[in-house]
C-alpha distance (Angstrom), angle and dihedral (degrees) to the residues before:
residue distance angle dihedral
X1 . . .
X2 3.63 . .
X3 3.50 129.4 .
X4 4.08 140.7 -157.5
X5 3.91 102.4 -103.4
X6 4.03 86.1 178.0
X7 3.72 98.7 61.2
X8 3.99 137.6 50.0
X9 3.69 127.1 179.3
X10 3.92 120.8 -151.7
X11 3.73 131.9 169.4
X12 4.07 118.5 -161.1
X13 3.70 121.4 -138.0
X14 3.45 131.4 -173.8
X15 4.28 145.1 141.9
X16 3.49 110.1 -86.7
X17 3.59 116.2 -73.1
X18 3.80 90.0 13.3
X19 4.16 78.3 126.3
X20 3.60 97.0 -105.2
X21 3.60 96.0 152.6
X22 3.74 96.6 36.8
X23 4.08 85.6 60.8
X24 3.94 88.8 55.9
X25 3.76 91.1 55.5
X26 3.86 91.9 56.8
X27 3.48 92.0 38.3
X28 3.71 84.9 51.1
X29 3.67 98.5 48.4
X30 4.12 99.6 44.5
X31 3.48 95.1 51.6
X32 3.92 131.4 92.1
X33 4.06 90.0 -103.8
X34 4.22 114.1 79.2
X35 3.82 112.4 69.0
X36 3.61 115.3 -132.7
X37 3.50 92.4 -101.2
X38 3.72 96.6 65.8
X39 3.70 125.1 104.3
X40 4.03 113.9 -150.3
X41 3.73 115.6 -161.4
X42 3.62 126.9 -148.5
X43 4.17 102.7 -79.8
X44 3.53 88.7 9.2
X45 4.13 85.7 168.9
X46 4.25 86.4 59.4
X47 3.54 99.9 77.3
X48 3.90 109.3 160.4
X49 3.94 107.2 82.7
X50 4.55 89.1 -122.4
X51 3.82 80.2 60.2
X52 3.82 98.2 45.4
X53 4.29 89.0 43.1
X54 3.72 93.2 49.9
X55 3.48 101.8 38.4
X56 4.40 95.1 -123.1
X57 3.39 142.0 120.0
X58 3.84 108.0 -122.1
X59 3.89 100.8 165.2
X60 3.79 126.2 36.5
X61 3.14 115.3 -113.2
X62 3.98 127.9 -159.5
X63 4.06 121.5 -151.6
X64 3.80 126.7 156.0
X65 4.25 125.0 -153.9
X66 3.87 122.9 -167.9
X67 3.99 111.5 -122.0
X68 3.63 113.3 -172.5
X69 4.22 102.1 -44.0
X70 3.45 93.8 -18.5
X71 3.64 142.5 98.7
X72 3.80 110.9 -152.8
X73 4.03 113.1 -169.9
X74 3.68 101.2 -150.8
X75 3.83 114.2 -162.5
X76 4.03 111.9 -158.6
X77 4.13 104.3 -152.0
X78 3.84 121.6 -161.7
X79 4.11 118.3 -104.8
X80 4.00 96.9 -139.1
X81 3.54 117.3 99.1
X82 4.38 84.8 -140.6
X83 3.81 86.6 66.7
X84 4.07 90.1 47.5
X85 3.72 85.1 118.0
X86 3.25 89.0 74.0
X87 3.67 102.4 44.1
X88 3.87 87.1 55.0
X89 3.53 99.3 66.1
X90 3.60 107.0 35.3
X91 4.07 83.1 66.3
X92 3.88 86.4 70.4
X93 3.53 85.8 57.0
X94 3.95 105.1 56.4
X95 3.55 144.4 53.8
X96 3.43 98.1 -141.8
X97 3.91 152.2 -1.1
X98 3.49 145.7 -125.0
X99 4.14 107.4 -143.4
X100 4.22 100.2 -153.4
X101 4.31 107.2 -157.8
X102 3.23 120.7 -179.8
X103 4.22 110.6 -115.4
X104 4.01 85.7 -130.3
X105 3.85 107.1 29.8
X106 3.59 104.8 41.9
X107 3.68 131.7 -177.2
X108 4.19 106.8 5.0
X109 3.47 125.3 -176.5
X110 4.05 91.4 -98.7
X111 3.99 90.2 54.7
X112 3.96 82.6 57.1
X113 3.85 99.3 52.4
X114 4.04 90.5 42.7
X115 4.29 94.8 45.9
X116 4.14 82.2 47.2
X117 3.60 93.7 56.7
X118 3.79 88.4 49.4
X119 3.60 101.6 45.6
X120 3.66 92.5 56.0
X121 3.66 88.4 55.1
X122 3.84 86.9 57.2
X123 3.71 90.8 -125.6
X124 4.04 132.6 174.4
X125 3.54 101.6 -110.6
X126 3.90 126.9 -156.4
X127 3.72 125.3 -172.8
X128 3.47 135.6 -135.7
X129 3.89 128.6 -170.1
X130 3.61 104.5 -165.2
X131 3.58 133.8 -170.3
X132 3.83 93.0 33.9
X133 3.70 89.6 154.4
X134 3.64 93.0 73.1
X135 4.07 114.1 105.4
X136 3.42 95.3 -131.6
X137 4.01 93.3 60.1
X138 3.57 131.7 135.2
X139 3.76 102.4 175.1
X140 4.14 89.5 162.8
X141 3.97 95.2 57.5
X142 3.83 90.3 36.9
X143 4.31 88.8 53.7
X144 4.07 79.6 48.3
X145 3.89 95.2 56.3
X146 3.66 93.7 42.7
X147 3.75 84.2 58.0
X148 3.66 101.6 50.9
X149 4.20 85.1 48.3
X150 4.04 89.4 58.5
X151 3.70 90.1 49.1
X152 4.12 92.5 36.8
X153 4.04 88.9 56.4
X154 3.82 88.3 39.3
X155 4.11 108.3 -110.7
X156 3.50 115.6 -170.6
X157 4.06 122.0 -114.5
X158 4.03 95.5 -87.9
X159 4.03 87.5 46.7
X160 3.54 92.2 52.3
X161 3.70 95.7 54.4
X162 3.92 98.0 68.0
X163 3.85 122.2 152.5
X164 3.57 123.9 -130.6
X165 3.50 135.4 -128.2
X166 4.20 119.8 -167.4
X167 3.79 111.2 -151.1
X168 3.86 148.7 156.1
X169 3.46 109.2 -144.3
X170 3.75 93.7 -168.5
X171 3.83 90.5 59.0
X172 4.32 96.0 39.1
X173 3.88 87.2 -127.0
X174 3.70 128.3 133.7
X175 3.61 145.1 157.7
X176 3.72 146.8 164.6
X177 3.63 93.6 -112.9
X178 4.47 121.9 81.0
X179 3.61 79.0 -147.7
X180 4.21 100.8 110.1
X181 3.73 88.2 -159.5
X182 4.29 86.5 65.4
X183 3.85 90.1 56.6
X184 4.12 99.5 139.6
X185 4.03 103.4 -153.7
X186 3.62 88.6 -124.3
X187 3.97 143.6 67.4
X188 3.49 99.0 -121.6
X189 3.72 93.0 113.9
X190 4.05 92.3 55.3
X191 4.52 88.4 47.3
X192 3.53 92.7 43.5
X193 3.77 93.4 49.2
X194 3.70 95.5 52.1
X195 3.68 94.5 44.4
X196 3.66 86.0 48.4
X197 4.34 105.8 45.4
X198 3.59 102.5 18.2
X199 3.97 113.7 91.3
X200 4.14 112.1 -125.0
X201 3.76 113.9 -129.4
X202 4.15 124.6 -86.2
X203 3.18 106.9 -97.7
X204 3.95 104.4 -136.7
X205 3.88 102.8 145.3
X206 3.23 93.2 138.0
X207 3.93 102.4 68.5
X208 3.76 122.4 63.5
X209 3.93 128.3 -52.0
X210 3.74 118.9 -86.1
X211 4.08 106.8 166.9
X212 3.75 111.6 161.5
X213 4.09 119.6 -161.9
X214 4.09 111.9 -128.0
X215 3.56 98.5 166.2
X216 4.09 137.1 24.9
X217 3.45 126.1 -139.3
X218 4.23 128.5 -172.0
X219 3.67 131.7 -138.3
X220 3.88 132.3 -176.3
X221 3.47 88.8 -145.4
X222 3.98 108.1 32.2
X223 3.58 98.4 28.5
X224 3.77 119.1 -150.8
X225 4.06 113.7 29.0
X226 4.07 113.6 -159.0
X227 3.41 112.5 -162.5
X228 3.80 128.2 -168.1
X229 3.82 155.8 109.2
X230 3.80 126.4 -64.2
X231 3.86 106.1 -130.0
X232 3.15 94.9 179.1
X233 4.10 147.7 13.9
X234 4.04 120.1 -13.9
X235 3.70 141.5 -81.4
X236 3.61 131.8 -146.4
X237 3.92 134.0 -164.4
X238 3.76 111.7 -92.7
X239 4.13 96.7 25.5
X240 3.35 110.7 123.4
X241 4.27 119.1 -134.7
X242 3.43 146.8 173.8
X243 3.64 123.8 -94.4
X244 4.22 111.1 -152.4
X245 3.58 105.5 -152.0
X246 3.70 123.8 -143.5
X247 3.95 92.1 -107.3
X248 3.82 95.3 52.1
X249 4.16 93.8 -90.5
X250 3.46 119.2 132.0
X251 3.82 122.6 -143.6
X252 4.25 126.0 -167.8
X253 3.52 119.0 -144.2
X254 3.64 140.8 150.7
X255 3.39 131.6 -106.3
X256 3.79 108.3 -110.2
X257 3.46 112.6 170.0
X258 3.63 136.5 0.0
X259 3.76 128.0 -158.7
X260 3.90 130.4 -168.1
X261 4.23 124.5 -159.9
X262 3.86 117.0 -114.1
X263 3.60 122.7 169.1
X264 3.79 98.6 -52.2
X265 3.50 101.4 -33.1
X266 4.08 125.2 87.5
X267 3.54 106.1 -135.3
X268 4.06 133.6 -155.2
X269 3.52 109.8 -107.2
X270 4.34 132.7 -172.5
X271 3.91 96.6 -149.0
X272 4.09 137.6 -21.7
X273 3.83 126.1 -172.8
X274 3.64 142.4 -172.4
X275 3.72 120.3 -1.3
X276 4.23 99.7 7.5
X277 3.91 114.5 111.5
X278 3.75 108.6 -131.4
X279 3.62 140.6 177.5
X280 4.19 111.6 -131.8
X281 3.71 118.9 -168.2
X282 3.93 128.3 -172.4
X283 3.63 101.7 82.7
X284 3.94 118.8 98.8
X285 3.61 93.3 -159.7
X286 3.84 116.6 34.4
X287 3.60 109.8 140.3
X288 4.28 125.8 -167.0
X289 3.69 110.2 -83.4
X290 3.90 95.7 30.2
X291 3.91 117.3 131.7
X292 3.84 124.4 -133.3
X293 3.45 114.9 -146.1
X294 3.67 146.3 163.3
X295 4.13 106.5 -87.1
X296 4.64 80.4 -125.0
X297 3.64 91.8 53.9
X298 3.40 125.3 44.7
X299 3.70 117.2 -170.0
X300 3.73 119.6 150.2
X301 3.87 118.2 -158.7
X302 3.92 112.7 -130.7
X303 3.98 109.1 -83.4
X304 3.60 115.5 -104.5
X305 4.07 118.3 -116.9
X306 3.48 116.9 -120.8
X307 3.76 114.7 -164.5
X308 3.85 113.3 -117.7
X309 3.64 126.3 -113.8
X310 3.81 110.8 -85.4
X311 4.39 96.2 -172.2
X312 3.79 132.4 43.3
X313 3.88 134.9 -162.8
X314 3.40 142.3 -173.0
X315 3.79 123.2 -112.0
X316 3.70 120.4 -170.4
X317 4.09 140.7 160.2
X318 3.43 109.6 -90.1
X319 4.03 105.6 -105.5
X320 3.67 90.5 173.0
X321 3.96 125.3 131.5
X322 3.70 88.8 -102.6
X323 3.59 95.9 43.2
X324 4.39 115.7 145.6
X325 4.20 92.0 15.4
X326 2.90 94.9 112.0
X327 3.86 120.9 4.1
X328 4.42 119.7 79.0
X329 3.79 83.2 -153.5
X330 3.95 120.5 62.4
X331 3.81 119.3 120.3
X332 3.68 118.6 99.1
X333 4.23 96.5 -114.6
X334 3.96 87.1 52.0
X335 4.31 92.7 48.6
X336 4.07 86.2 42.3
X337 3.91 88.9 46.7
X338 3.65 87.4 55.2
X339 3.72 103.1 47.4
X340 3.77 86.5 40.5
X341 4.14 86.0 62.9
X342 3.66 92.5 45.2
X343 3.95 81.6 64.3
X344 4.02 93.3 60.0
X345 3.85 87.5 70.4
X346 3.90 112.8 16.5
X347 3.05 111.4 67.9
X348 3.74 100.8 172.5
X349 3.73 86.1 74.2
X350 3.76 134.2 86.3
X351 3.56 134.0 -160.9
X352 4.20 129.5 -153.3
X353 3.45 133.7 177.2
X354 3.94 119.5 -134.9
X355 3.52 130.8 -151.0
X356 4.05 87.1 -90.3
X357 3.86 113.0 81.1
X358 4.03 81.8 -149.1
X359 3.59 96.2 56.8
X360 4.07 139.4 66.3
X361 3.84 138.2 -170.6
X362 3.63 116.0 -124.2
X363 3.87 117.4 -174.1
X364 4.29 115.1 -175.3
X365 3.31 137.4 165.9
X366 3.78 101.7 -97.7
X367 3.43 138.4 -24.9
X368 3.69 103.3 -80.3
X369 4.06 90.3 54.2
X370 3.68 86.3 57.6
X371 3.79 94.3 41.6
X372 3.92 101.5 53.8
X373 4.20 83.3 40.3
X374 4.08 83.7 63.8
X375 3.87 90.4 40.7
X376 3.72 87.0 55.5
X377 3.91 86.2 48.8
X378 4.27 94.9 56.8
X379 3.55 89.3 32.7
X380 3.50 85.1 60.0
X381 4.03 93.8 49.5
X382 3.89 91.6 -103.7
X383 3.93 124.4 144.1
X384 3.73 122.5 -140.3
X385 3.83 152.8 155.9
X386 3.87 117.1 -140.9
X387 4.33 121.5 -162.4
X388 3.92 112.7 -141.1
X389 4.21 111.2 -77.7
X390 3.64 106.4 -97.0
X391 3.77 119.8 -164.2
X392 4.64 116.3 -112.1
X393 3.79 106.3 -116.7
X394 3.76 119.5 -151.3
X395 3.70 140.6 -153.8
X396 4.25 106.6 -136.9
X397 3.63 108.2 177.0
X398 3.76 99.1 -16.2
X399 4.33 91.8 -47.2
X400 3.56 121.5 111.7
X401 4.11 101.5 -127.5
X402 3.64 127.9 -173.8
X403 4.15 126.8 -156.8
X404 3.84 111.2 -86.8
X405 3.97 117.9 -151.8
X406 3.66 126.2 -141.1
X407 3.80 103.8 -136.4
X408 3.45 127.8 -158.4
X409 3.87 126.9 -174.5
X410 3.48 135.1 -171.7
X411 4.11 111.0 -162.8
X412 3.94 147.3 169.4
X413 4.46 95.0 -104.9
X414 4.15 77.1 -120.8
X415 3.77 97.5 68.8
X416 3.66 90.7 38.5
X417 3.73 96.8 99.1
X418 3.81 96.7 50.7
X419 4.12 86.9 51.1
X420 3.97 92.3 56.1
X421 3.02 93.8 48.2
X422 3.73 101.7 36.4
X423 4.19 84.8 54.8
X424 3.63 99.5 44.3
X425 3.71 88.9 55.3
X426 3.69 94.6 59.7
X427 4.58 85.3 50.2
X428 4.24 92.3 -96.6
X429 3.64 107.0 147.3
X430 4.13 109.5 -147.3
X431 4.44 106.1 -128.7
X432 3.86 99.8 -171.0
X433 4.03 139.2 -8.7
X434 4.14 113.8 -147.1
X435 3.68 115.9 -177.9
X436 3.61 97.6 -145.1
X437 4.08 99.1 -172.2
X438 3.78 145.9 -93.0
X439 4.12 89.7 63.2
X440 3.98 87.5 -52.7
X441 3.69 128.6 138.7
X442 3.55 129.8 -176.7
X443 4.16 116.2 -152.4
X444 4.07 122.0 -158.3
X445 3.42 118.5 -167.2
X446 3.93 142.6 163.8
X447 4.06 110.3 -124.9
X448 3.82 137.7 175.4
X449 3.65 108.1 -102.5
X450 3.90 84.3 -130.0
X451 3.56 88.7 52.6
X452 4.06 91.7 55.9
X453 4.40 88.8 55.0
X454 3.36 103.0 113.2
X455 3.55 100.9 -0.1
X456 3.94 104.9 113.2
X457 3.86 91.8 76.6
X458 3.90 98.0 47.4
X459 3.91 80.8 51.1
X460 3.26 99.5 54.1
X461 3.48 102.3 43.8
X462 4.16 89.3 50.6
X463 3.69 85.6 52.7
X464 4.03 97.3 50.4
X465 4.22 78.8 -128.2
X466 3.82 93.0 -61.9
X467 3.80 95.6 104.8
X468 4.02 111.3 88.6
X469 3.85 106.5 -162.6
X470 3.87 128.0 -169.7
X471 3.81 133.2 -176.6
X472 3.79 134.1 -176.4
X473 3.83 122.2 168.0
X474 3.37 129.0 -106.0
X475 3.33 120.5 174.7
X476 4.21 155.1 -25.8
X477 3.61 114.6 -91.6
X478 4.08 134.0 172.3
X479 3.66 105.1 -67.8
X480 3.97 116.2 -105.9
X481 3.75 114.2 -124.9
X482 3.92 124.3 -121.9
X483 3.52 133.0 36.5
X484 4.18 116.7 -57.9
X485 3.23 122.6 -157.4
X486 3.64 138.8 -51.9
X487 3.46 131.4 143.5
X488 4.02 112.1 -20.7
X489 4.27 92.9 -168.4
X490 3.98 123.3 69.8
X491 3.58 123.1 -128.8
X492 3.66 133.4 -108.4
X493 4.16 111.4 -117.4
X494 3.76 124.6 -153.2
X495 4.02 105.5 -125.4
X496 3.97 87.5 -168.2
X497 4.19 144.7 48.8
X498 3.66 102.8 -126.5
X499 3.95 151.0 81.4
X500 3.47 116.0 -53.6
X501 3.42 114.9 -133.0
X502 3.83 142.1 -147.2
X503 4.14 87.8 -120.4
X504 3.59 91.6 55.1
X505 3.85 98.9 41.8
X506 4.05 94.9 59.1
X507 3.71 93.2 58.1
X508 3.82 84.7 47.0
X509 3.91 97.9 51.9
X510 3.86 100.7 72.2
X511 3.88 87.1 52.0
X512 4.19 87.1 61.1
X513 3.34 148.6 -63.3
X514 4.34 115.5 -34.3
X515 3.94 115.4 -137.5
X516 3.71 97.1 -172.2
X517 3.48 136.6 66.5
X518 4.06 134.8 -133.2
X519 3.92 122.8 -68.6
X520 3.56 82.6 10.7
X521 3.91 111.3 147.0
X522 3.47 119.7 -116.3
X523 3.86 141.6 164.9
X524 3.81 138.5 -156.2
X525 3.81 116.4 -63.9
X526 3.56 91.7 22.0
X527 3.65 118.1 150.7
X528 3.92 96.7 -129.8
X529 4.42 97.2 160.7
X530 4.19 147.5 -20.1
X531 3.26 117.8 -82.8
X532 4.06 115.4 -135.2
X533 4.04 87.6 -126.5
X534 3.20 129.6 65.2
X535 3.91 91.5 -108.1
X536 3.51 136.4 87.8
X537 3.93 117.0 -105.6
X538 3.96 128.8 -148.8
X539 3.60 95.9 -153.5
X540 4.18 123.0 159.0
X541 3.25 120.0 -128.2
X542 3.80 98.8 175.5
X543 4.07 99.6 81.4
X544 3.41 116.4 119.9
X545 3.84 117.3 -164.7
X546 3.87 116.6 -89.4
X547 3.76 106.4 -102.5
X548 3.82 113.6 -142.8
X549 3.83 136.8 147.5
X550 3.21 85.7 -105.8
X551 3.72 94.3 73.0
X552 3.60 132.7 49.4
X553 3.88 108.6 -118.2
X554 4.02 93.3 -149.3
X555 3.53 89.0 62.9
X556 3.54 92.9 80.1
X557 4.06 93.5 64.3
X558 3.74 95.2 68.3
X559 4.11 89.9 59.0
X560 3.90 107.9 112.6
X561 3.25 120.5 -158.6
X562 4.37 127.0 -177.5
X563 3.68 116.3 -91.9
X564 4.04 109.2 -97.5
X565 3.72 120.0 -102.6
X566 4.02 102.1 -113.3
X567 3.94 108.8 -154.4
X568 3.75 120.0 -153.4
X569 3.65 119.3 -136.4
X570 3.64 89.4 -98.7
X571 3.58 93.7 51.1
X572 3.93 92.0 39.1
X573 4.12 82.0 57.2
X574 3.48 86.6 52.0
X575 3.49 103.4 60.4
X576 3.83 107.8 39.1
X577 3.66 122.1 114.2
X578 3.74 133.2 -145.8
X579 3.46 95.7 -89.6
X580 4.07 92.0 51.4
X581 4.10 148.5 84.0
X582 3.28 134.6 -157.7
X583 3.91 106.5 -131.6
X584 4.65 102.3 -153.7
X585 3.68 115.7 -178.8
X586 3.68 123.6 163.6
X587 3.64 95.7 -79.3
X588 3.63 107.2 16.0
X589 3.55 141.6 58.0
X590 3.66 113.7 -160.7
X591 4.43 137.3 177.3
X592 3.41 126.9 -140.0
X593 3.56 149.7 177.4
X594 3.77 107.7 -110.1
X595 3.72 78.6 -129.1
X596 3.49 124.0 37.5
X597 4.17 120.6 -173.2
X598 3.56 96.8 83.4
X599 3.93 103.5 -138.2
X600 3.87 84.7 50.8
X601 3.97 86.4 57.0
X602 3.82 93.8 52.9
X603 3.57 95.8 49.4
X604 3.85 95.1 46.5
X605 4.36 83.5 54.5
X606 3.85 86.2 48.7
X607 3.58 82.2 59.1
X608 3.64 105.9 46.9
X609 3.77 89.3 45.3
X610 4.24 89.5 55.5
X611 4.04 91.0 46.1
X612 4.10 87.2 47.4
């Protein structure tokens, strides 16, 4: 058999914040690829401006350096379990992978889901323990854990005997050694490895074309952008192929344009063949998992599994009282134009219409997919309400199953008491207990997804902010009776359309906690705070102070009242009820009662409570 000695193809996984992408910058900038002239910013691979602000990878991203002889297409996969959809397919697409752990963290319950994906794919895995030159690191225990993963999710012999490189990223050093004091300012080590362990491609150009789409791009100008491996034979600009649909059709089309990965850049190519990733445009339609093929020899490549949706929201046109101030974007056939393009590249998302013209289904993989999608959205200058996520039930075998999380927390022992307990109460079911040192503990536990809405704030406040918490899914299980969770406080309701004002909010602040500031407009059935009970509060937050001779007016200015709690959209997501929306615009996020004339809210309860 031969085999493509020029050409390697490598995909790096990692937790989240592991430094991942920070490892493809070096990699990037020591090899024989960037021209002097070129100036690589920090997380030069993160390109849209959530992942550049938050520090993640969202999208994958493909790039390829030349080491030496060799081309090495290096595919840069995001840490959050949300974005899994993307980690899944780009393992179709390599040979190989590089697993990033951190020197101090370890294993986290992000580096599990990622190193599953790969071992099922039977690929060569290399490991790298970055950030060794942090004080706190223990790179020999962290190569230890690593191991007992590969055995725990059952890697064969060859798997199991990985070698390990010890890096920091942030500094470009790396060596062979978990000495720090063997660091070589260079990432020779990492190159040399991969051209050394990981296996190059079969080189079987000339038999027919198999090219299988993993990811989708978008152009204005080209329209749909497949982009995949060649598994077999070659393509060429101009040659005209087959495109096997996902429900057995088969479409012609010509090839219109091919592009090839170089450093960051996408370059025009004539023709590629076995074992190159490439990005094809010139089909309308193409769709991840398709199979393009020569129209005389029709051979479609096994269809990749995407994992299903496992939480649902929600997504309406904003029909608040400030509806279209602020947004360019807020009629129904522009919001269901937009999700509708979100579709052409995420595939991990799915779309329904309801009953309501104004209102859509969206189903993601977690909460923080759908979040940044909504970011996008008011980034974008759209307008739109949002219903609390709720978690996608699902009948296996005749049981109704919901999605159970794998939680892992990392806590002060002090606080550990109040998390137990705090978890158990919304049905999570604690796996193991490791003290890891220096009077920390770190908790797993298996938790209804529904159990986890909501949760993040409650945590952090019983943790004073010490408690790191991470969550991945892992699997449906029977469905727990009752209600879990949610939010145990009520909310404070606006009664009024006006300003609020610093008068009103100090006779307000003993009832609970105030999310809005002064002069800040606000209308009726506006969530404006949390109430301390577990009721919801008509309060008014309008009245000024009665202005008479009697009373000086400048005493009003030396009235102090606590600085508002600001949610984020996350946390806004977070707290809504049943009965509530989260109004985003481009510049403000707002909550509301899904109904908002108070007297018509207390008969609509009256109601529910009869039907119950």
């Amino acid at each position: 058999m031969k085999y493509r000695d020029d050409i390697r193809n490598v995909a790096i996984i990692a937790h989240v914040d592991h430094g991942k992408t920070t490892l493809v910058d070096e990699l990037l900038k020591q090899s024989d690829t960037l021209d002097g002239h070129t100036q690589l910013q920090e997380r030069a691979m993160d390109s849209n401006a959530i992942e550049k602000e938050r520090g993640i990878t969202i999208l994958a991203k493909n790039t390829a350096v030349d080491y030496k002889t060799t081309r090495i297409n290096i595919m840069d996969t995001p840490g959050h379990a949300d974005f899994g959809g993307e980690v899944e397919r780009i393992m179709k697409m390599v040979d190989g992978v590089l697993l990033v752990v951190d020197a101090y963290e370890g294993t986290m319950p992000q580096t599990r889901f990622v190193l599953k994906k790969a071992l099922e794919q039977h690929l060569t895995p290399i490991v790298v323990v970055n950030k060794i030159d942090k004080p706190s690191a223990r790179p020999e225990h962290v190569v230890d854990e690593v191991l007992e993963l590969f055995i725990e999710l059952g890697a064969d012999d060859d798997q199991l005997d990985f070698p390990v490189i010890y890096a920091s990223a942030l500094n470009g050093t790396s060596s062979l050694s978990d000495n720090p004091d063997d660091q070589q300012a260079s990432m020779a080590p990492v190159f040399d490895t991969i051209l050394e362990h990981i296996p190059a491609p079969v080189d079987n150009s000339d038999e027919p074309l198999q090219f299988q789409v993993s990811l989708l791009d978008y152009n204005d100008y080209v329209g749909r952008i497949g982009i995949g491996r060649i598994f077999r034979g070659s393509v060429k600009v101009g040659d005209n192929v087959a495109l096997m649909k996902l429900d057995g059709t088969v479409k012609k089309f010509r090839v219109t344009k091919l592009f090839g990965f170089f450093g960051l850049k996408r370059l025009e190519i004539q023709e590629a063949k076995a074992g190159d990733l490439i990005a094809v445009s010139g089909m309308e339609d193409i769709f991840v998992g398709e199979t393009v093929t020569p129209f005389d020899h029709q051979d479609a490549l096994p269809i990749l599994h995407i994992d299903e949706p496992t939480l649902q929201m929600t997504f309406l046109v904003n029909n608040s009282p400030f509806a279209g101030r602020e947004g360019k974007f807020v009629t129904a056939r522009k919001i269901e134009e937009r999700l509708m393009a979100e579709l052409q590249t995420d595939v991990s998302l799915n779309i329904e219409p309801t009953d309501s013209p104004d209102a859509w289904t969206v189903s993601g993989r977690g909460e923080l997919h759908l979040s940044i999608l909504i970011e996008n959205m008011r980034r974008e200058g759209f307008e739109l309400q949002v219903s609390r996520p709720e978690v996608i039930e699902r009948m296996i075998e005749g049981v109704k199953c919901e999605p159970f999380e794998r939680v892992q927390i990392d806590t002060p022992e002090e606080y550990m008491g109040s998390v137990i307990e705090s978890l158990s109460l919304r049905k999570g079911e604690m796996q193991d207990m490791i003290h890891t040192g220096n009077g920390q503990i770190r908790l797993i536990f298996l938790a209804p997804a529904r159990g986890l809405i909501g949760y993040t704030t409650e945590f952090l406040s019983m943790t004073r902010g010490y408690g790191i918490m991470h969550h991945t899914f892992d699997q449906y299980l029977p469905m727990i009776k009752g209600q879990i969770g949610g939010r145990h406080q009520g909310a404070l309701v606006s009664i009024d359309t006006g300003k609020a004002t610093t008068y009103s909010i100090m006779s307000i602040e003993e009832r609970g906690t105030v999310f809005v500031e002064p002069t800040t407009d606000v209308y009726e059935g506006m969530i404006i705070g949390e109430n301390n009970r577990d009721n919801d509060l008509t309060v008014n937050i309008t009245k000024a102070k009665q202005m008479t001779n009697v009373r000086s007016a400048n005493k009003d200015q030396t009235s102090v009242i606590k600085k508002p709690k600001k949610l984020t959209l996350e946390e806004s997501l977070e707290f809504l009820n049943d009965d509530e929306y989260c109004e985003v615009t481009p510049e403000s996020i707002r909550l509301r009662k899904q109904i908002l004339n108070k007297s018509e809210r207390e008969k609509s309860s009256k109601k529910k409570k009869v039907v119950e």
